[in-house]
mmCIF file as Biopython writes it, N, C-alpha, C and O atoms, coordinates in Angstrom:
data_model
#
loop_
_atom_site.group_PDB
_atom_site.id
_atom_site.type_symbol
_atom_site.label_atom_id
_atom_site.label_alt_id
_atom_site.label_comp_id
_atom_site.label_asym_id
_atom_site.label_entity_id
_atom_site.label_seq_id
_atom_site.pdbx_PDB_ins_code
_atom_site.Cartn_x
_atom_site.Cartn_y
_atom_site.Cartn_z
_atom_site.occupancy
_atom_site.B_iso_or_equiv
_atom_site.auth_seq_id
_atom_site.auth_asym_id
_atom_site.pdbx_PDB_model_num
ATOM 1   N N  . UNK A ? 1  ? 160.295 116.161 77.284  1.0 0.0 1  A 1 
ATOM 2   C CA . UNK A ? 1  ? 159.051 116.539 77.915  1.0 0.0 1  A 1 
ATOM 3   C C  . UNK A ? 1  ? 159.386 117.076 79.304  1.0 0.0 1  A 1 
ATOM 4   O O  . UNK A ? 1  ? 159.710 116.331 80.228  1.0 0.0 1  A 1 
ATOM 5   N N  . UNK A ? 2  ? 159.307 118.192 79.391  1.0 0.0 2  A 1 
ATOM 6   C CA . UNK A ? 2  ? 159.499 119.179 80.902  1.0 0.0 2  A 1 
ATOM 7   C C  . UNK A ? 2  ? 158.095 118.838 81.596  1.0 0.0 2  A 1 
ATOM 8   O O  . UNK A ? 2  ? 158.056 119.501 82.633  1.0 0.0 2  A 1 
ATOM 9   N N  . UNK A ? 3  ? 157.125 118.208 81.479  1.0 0.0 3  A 1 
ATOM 10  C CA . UNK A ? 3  ? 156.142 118.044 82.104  1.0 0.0 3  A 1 
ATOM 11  C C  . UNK A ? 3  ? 155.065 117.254 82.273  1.0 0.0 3  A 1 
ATOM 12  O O  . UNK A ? 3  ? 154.295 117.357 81.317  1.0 0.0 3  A 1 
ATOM 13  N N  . UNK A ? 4  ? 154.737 116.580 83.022  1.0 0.0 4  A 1 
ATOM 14  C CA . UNK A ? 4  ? 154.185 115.466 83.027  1.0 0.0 4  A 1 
ATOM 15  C C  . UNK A ? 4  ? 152.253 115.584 83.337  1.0 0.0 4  A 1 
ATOM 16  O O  . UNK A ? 4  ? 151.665 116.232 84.204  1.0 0.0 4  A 1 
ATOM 17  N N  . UNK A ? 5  ? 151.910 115.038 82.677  1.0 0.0 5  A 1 
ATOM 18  C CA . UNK A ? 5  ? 150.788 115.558 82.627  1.0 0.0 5  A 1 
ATOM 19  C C  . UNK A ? 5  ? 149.494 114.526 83.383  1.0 0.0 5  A 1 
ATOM 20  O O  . UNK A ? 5  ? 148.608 114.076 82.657  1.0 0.0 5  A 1 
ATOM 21  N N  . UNK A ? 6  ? 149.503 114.325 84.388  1.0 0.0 6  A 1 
ATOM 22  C CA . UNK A ? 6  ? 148.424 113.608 85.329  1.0 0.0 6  A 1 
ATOM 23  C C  . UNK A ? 6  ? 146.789 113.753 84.584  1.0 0.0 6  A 1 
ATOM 24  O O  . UNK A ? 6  ? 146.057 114.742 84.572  1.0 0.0 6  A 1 
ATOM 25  N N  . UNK A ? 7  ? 146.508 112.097 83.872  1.0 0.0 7  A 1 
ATOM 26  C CA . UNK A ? 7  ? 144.711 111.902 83.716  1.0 0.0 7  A 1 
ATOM 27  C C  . UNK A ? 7  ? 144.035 111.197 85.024  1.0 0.0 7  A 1 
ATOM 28  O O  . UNK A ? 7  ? 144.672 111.060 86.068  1.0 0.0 7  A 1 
ATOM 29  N N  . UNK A ? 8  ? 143.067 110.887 84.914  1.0 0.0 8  A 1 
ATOM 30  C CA . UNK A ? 8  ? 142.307 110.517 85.691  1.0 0.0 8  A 1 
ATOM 31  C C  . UNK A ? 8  ? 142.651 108.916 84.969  1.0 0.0 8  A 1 
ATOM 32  O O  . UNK A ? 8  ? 142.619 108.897 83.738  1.0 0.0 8  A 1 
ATOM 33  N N  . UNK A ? 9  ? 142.801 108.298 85.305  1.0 0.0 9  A 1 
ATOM 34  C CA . UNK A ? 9  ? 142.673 106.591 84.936  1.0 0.0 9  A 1 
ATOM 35  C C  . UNK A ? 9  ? 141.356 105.983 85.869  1.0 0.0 9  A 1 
ATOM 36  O O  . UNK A ? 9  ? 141.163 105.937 87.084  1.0 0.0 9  A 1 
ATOM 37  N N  . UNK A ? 10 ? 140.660 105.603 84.841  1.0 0.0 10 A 1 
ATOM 38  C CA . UNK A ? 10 ? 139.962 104.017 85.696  1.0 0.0 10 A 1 
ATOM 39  C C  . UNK A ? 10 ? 140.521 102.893 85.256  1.0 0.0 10 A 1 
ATOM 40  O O  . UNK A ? 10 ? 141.080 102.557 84.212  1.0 0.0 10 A 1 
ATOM 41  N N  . UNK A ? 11 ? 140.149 102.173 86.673  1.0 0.0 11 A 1 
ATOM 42  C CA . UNK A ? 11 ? 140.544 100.835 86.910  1.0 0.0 11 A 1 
ATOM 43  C C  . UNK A ? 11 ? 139.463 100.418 86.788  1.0 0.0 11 A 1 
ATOM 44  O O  . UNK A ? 11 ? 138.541 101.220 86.932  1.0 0.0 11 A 1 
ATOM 45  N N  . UNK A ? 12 ? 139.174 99.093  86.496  1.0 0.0 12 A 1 
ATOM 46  C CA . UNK A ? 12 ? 138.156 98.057  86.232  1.0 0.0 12 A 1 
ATOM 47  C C  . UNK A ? 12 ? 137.602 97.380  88.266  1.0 0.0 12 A 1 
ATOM 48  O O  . UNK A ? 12 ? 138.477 97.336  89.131  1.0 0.0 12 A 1 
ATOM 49  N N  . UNK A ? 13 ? 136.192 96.988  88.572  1.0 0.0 13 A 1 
ATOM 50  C CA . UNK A ? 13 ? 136.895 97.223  89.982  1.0 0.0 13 A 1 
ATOM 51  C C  . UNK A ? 13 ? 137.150 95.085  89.434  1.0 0.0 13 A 1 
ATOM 52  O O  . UNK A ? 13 ? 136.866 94.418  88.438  1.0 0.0 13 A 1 
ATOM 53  N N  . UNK A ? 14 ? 137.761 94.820  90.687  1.0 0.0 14 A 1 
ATOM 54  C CA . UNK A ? 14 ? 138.545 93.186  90.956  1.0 0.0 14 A 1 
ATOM 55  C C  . UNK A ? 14 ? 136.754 92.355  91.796  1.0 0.0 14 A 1 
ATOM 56  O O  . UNK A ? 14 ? 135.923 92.608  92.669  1.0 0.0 14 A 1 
ATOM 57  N N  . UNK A ? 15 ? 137.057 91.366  90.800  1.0 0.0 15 A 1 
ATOM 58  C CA . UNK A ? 15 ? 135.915 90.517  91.741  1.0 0.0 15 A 1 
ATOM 59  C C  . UNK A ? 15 ? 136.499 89.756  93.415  1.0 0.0 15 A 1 
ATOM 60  O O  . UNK A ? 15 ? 137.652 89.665  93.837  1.0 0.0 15 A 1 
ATOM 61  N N  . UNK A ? 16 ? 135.623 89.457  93.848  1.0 0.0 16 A 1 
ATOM 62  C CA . UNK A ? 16 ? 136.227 88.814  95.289  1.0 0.0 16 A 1 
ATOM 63  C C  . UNK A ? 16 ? 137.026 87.447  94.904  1.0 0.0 16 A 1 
ATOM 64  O O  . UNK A ? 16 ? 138.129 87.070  95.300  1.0 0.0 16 A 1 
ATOM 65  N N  . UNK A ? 17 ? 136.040 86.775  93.931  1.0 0.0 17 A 1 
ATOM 66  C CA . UNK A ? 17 ? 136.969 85.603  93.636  1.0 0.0 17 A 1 
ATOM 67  C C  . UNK A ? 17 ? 138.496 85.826  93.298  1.0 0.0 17 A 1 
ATOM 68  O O  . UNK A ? 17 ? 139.440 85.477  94.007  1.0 0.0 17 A 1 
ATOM 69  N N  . UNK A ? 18 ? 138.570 86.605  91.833  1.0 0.0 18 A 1 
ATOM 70  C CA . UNK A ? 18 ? 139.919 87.230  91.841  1.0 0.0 18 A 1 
ATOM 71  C C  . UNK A ? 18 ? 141.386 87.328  92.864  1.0 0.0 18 A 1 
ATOM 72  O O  . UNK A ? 18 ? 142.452 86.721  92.974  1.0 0.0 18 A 1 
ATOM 73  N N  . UNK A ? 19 ? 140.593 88.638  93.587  1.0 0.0 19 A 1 
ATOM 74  C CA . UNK A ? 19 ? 140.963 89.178  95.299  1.0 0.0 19 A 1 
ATOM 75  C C  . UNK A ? 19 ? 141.165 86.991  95.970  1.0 0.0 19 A 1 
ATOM 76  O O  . UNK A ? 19 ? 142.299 86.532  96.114  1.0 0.0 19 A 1 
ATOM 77  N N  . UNK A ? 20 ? 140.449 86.486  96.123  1.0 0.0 20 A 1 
ATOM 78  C CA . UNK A ? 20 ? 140.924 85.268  96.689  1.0 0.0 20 A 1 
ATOM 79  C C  . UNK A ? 20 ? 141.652 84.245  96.412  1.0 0.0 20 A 1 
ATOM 80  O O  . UNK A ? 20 ? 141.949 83.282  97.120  1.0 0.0 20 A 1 
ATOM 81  N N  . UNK A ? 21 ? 142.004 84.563  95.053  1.0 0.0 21 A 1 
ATOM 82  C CA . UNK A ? 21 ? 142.595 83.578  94.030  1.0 0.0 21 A 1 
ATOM 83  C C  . UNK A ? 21 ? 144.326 84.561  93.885  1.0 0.0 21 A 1 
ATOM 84  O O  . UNK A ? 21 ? 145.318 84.242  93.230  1.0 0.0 21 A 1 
ATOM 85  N N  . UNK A ? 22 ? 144.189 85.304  94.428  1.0 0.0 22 A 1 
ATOM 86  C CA . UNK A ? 22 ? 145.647 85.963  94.302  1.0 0.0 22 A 1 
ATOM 87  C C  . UNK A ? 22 ? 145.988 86.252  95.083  1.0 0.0 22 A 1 
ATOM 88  O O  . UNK A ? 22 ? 147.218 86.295  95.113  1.0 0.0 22 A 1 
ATOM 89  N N  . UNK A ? 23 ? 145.091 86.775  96.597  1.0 0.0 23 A 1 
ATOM 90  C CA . UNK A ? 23 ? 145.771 85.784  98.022  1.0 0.0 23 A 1 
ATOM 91  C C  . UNK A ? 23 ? 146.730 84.954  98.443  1.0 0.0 23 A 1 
ATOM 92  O O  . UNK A ? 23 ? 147.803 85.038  99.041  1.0 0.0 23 A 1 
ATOM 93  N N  . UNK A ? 24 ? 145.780 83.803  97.780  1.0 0.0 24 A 1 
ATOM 94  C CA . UNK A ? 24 ? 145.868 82.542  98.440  1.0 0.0 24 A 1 
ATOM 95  C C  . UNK A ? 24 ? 147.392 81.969  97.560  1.0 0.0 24 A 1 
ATOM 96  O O  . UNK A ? 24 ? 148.299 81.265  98.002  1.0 0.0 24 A 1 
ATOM 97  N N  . UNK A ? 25 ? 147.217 82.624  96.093  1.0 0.0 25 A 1 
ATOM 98  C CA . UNK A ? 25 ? 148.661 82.331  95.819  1.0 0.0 25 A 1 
ATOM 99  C C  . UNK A ? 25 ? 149.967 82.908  96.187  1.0 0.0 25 A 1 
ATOM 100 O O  . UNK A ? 25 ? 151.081 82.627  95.746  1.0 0.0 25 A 1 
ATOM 101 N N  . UNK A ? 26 ? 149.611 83.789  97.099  1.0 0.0 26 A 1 
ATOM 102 C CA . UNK A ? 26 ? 150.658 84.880  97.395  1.0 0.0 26 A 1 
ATOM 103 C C  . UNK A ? 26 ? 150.398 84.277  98.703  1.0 0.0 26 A 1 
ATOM 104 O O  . UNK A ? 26 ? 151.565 84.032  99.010  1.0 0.0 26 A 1 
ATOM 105 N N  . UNK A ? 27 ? 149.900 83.982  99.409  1.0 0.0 27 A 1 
ATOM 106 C CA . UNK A ? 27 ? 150.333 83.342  100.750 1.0 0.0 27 A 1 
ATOM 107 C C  . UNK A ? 27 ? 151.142 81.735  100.698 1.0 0.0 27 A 1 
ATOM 108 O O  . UNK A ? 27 ? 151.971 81.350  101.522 1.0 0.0 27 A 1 
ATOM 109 N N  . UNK A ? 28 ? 150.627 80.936  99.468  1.0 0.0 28 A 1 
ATOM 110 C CA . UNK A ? 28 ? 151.165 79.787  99.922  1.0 0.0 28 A 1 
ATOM 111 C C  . UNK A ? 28 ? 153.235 80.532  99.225  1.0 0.0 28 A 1 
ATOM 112 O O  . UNK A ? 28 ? 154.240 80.142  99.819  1.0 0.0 28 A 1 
ATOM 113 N N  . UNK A ? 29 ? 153.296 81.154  98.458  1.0 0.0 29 A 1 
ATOM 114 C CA . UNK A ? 29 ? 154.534 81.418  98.177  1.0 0.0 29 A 1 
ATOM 115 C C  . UNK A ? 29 ? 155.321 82.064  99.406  1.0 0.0 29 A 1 
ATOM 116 O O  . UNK A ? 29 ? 156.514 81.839  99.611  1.0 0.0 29 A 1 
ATOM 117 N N  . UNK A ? 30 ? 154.526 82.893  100.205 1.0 0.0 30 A 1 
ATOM 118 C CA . UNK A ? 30 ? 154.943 82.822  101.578 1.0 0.0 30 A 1 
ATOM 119 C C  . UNK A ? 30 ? 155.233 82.387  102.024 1.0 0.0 30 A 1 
ATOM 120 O O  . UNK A ? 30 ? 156.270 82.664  102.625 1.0 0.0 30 A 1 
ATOM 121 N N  . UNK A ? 31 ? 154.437 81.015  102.192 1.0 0.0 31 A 1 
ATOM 122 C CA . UNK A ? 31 ? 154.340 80.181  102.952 1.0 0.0 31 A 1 
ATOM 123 C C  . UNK A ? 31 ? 156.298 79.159  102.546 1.0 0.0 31 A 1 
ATOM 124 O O  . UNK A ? 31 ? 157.187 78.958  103.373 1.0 0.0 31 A 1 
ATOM 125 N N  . UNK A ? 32 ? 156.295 78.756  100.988 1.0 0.0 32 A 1 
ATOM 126 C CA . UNK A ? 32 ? 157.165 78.220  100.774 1.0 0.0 32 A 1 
ATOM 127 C C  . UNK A ? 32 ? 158.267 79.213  100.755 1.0 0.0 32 A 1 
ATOM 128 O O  . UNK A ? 32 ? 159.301 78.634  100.422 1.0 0.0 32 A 1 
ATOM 129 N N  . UNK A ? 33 ? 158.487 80.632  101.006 1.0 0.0 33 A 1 
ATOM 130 C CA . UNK A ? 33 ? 159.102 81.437  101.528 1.0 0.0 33 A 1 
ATOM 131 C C  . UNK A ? 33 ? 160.137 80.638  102.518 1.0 0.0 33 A 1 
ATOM 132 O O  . UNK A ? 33 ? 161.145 79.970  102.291 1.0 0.0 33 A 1 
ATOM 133 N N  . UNK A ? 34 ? 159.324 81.065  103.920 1.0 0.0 34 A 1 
ATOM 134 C CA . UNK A ? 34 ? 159.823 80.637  104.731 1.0 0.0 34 A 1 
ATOM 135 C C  . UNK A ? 34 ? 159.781 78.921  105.258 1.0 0.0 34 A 1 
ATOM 136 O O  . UNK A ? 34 ? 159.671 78.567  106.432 1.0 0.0 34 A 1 
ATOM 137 N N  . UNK A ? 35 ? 159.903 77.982  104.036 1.0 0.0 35 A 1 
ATOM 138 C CA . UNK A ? 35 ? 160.271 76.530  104.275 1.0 0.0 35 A 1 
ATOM 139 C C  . UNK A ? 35 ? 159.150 75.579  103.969 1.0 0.0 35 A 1 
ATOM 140 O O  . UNK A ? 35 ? 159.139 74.657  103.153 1.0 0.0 35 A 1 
ATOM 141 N N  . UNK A ? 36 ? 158.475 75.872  104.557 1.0 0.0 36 A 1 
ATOM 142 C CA . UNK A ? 36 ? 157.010 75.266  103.873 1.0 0.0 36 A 1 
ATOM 143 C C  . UNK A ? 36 ? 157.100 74.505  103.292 1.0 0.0 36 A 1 
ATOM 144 O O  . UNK A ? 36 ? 157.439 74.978  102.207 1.0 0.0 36 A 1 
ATOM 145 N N  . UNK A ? 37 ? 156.993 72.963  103.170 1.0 0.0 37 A 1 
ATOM 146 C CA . UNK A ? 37 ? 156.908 72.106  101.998 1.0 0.0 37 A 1 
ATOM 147 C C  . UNK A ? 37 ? 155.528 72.379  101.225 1.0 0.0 37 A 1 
ATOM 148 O O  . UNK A ? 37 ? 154.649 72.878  101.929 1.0 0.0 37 A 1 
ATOM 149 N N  . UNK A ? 38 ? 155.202 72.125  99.873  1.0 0.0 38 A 1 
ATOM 150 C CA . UNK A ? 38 ? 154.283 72.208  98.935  1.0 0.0 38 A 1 
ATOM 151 C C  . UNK A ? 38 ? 153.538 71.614  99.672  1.0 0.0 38 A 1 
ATOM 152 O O  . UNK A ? 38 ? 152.596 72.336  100.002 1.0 0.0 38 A 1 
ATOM 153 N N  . UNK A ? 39 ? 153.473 69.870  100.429 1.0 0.0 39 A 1 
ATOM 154 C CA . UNK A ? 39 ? 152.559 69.069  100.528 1.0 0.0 39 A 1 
ATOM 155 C C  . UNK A ? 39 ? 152.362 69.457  102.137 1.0 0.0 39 A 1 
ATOM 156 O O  . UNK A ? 39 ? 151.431 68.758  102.537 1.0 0.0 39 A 1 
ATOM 157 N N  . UNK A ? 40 ? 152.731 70.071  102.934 1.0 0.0 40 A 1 
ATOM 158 C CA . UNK A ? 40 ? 152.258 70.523  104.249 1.0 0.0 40 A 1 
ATOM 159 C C  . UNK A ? 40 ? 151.299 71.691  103.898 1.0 0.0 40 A 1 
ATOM 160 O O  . UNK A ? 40 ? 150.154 71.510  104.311 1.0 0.0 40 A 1 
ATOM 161 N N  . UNK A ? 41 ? 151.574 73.178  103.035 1.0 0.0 41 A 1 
ATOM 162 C CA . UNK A ? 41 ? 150.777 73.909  102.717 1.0 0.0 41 A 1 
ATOM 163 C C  . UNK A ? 41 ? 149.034 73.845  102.560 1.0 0.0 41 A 1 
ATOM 164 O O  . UNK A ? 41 ? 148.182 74.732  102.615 1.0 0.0 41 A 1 
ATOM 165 N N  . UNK A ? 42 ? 148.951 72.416  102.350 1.0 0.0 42 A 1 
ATOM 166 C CA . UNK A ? 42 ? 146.909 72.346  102.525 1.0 0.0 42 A 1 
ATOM 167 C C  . UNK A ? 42 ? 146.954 72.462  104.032 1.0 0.0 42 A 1 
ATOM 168 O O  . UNK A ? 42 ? 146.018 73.169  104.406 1.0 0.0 42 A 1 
ATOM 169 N N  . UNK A ? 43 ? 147.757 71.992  105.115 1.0 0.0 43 A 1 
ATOM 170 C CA . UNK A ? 43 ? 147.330 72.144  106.252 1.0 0.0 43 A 1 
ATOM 171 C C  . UNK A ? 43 ? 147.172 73.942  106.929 1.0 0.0 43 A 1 
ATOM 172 O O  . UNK A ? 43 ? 146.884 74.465  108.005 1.0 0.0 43 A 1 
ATOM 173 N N  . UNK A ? 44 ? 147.542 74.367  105.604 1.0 0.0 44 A 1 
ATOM 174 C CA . UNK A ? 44 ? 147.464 76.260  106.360 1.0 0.0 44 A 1 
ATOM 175 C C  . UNK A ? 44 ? 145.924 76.800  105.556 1.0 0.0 44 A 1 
ATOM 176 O O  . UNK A ? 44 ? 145.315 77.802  105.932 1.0 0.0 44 A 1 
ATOM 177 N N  . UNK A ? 45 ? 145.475 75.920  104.406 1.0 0.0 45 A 1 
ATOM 178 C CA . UNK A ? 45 ? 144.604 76.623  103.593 1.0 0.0 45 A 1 
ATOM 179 C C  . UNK A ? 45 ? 143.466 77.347  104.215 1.0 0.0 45 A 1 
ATOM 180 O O  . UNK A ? 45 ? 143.083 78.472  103.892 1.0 0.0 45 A 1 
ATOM 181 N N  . UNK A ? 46 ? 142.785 76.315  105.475 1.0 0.0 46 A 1 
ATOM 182 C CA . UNK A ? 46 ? 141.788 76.966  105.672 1.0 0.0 46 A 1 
ATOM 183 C C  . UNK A ? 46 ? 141.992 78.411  106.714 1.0 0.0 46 A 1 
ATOM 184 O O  . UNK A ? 46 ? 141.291 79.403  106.915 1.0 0.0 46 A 1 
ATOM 185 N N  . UNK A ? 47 ? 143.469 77.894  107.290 1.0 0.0 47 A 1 
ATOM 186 C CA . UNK A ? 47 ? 143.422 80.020  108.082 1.0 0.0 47 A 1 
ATOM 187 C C  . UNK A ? 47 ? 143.623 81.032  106.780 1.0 0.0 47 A 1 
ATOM 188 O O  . UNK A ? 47 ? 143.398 82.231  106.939 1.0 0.0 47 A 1 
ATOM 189 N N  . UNK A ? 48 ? 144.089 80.480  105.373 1.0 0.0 48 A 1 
ATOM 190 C CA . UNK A ? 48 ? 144.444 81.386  104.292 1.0 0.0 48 A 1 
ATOM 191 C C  . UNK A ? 48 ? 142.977 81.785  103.933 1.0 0.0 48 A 1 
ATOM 192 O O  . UNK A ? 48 ? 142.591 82.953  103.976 1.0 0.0 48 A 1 
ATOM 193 N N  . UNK A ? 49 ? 142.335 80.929  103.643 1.0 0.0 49 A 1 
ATOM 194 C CA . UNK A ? 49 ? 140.678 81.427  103.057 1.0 0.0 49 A 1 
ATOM 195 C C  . UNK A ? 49 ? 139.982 82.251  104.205 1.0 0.0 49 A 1 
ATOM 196 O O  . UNK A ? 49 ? 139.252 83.210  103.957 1.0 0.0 49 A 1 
ATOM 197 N N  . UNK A ? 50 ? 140.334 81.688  105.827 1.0 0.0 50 A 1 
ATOM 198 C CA . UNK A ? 50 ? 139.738 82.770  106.567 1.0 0.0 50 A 1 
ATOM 199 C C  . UNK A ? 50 ? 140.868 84.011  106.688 1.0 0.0 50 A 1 
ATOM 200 O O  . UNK A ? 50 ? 140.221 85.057  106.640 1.0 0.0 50 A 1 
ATOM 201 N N  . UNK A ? 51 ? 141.809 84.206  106.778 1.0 0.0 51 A 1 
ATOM 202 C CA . UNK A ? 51 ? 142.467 85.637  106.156 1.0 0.0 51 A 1 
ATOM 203 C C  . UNK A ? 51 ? 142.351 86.108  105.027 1.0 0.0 51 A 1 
ATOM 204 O O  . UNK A ? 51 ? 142.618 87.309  104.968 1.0 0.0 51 A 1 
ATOM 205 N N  . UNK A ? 52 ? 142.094 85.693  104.219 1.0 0.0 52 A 1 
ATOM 206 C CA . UNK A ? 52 ? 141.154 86.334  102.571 1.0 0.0 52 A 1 
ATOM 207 C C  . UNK A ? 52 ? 139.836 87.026  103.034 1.0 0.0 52 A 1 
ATOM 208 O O  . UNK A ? 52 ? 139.562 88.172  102.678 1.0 0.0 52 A 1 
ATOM 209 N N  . UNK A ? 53 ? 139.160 86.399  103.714 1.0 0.0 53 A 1 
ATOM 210 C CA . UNK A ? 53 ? 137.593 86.999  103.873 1.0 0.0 53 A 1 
ATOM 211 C C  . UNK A ? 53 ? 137.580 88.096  104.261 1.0 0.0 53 A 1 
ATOM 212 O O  . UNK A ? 53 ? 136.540 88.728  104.079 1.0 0.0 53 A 1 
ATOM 213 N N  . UNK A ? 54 ? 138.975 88.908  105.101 1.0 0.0 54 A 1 
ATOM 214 C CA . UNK A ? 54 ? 138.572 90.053  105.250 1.0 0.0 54 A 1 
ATOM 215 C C  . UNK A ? 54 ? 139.148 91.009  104.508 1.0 0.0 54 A 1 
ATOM 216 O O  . UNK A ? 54 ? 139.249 92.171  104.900 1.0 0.0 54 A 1 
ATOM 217 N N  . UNK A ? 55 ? 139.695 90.464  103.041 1.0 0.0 55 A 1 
ATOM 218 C CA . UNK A ? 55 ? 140.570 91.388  102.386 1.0 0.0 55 A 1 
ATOM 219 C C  . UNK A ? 55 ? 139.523 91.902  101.422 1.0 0.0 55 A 1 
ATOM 220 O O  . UNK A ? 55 ? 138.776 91.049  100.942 1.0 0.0 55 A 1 
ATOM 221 N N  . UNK A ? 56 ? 139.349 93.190  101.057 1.0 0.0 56 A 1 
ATOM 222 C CA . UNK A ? 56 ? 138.146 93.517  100.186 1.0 0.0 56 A 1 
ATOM 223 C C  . UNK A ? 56 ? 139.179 94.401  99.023  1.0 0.0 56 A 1 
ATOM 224 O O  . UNK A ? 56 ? 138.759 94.758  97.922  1.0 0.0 56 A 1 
ATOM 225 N N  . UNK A ? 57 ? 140.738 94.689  99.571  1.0 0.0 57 A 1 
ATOM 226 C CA . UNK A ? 57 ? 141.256 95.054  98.234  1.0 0.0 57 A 1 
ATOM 227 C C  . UNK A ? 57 ? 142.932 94.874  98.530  1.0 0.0 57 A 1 
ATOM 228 O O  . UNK A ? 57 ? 143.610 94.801  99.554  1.0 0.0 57 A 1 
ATOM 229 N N  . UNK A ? 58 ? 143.223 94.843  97.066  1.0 0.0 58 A 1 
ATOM 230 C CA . UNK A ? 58 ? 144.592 94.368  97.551  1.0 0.0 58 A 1 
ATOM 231 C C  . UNK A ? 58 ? 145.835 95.017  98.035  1.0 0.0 58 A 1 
ATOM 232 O O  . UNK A ? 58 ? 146.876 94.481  98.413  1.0 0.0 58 A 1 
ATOM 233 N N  . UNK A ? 59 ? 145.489 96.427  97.941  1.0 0.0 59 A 1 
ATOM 234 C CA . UNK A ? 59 ? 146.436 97.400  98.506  1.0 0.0 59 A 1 
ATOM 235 C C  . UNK A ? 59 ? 147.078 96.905  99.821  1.0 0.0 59 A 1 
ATOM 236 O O  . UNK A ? 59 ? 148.274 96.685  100.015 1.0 0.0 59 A 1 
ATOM 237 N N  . UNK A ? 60 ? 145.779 96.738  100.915 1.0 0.0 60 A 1 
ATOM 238 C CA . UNK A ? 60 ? 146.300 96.510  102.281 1.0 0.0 60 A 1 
ATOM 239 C C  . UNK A ? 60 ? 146.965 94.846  102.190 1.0 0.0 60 A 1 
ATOM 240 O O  . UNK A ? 60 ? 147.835 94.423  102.950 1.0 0.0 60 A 1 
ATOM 241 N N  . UNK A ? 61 ? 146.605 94.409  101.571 1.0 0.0 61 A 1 
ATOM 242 C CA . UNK A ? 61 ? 146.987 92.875  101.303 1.0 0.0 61 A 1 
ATOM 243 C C  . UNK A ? 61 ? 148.199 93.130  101.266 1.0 0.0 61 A 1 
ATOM 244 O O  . UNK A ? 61 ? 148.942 92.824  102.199 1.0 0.0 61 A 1 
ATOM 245 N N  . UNK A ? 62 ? 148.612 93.727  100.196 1.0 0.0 62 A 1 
ATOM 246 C CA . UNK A ? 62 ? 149.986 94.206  100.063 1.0 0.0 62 A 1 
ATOM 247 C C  . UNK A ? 62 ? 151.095 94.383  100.796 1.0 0.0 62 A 1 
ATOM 248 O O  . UNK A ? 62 ? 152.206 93.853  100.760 1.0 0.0 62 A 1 
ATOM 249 N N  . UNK A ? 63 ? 150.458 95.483  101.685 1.0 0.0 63 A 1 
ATOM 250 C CA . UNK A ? 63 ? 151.299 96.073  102.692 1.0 0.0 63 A 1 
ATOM 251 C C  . UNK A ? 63 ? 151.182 95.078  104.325 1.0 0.0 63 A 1 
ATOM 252 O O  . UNK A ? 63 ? 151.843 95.152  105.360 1.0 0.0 63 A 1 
ATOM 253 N N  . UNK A ? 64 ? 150.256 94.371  103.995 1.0 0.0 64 A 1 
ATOM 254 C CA . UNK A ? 64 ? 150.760 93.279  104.954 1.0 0.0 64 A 1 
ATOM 255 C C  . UNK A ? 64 ? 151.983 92.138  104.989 1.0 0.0 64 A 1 
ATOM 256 O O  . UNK A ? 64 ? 152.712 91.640  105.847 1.0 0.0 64 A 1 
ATOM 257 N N  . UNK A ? 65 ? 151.748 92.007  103.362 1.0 0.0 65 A 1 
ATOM 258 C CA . UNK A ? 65 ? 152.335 90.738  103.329 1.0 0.0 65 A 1 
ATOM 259 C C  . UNK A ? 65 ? 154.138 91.326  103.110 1.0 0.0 65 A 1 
ATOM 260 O O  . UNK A ? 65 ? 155.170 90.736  103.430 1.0 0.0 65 A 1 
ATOM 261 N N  . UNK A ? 66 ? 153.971 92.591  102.494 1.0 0.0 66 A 1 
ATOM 262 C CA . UNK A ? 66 ? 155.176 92.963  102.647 1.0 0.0 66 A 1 
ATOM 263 C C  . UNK A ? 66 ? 155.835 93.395  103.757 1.0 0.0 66 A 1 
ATOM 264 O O  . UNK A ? 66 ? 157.032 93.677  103.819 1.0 0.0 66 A 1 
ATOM 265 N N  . UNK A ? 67 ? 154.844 93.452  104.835 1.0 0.0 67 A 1 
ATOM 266 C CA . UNK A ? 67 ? 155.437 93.764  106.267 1.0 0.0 67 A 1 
ATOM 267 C C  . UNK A ? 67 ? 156.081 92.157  107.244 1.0 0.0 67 A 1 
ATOM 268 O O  . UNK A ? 67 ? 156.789 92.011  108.241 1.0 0.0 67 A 1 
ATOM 269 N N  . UNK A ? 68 ? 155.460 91.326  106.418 1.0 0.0 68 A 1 
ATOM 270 C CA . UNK A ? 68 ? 155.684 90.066  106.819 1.0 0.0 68 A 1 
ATOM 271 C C  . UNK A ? 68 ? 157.119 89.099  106.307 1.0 0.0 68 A 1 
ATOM 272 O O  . UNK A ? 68 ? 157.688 88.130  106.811 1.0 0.0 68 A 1 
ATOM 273 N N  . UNK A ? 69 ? 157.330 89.845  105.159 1.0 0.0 69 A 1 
ATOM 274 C CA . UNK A ? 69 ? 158.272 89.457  103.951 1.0 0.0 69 A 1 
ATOM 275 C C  . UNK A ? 69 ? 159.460 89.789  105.246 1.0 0.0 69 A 1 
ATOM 276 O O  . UNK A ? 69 ? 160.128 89.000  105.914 1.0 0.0 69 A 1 
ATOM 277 N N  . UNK A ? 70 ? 159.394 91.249  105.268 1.0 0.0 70 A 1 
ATOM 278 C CA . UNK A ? 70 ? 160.429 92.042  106.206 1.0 0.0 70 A 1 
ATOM 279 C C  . UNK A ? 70 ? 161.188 91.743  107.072 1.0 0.0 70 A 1 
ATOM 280 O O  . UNK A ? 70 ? 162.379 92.045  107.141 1.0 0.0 70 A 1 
ATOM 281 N N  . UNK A ? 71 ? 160.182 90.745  108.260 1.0 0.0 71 A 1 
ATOM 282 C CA . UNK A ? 71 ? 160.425 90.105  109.267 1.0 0.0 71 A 1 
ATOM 283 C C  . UNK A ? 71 ? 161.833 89.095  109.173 1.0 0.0 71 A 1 
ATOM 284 O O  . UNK A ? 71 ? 162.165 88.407  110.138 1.0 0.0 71 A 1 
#
């Protein structure tokens, strides 16, 4: 195939719960990233749920957390 042929795709859109439920698991793995015990991690939950509230999609989520990974 010499050519690739670009459709239009839809995506389904993501509920907020979703969007907060895949956050919050991607931050505490962060979190145990960099040392974090499992049983200290509830003490970060509630800045994680208030850094969720302003995520409305996960692209930028993304590119945060991978800017953070970096560090």
């Amino acid at each position: 195939m010499d050519k690739v042929v670009q459709l239009p795709l839809s995506v389904p859109n993501i509920s907020q719960e979703d969007i907060d439920l895949v956050c919050t698991i991607c931050m505490k793995n962060l979190l145990m990233h960099y040392g974090i015990n499992k049983e200290d991690i509830e003490k970060y939950i509630q800045a994680v749920k208030l850094f969720n509230k302003n995520i409305k999609d996960l692209r930028p989520f993304k590119r945060k957390v991978n800017s953070i990974i970096i560090l």
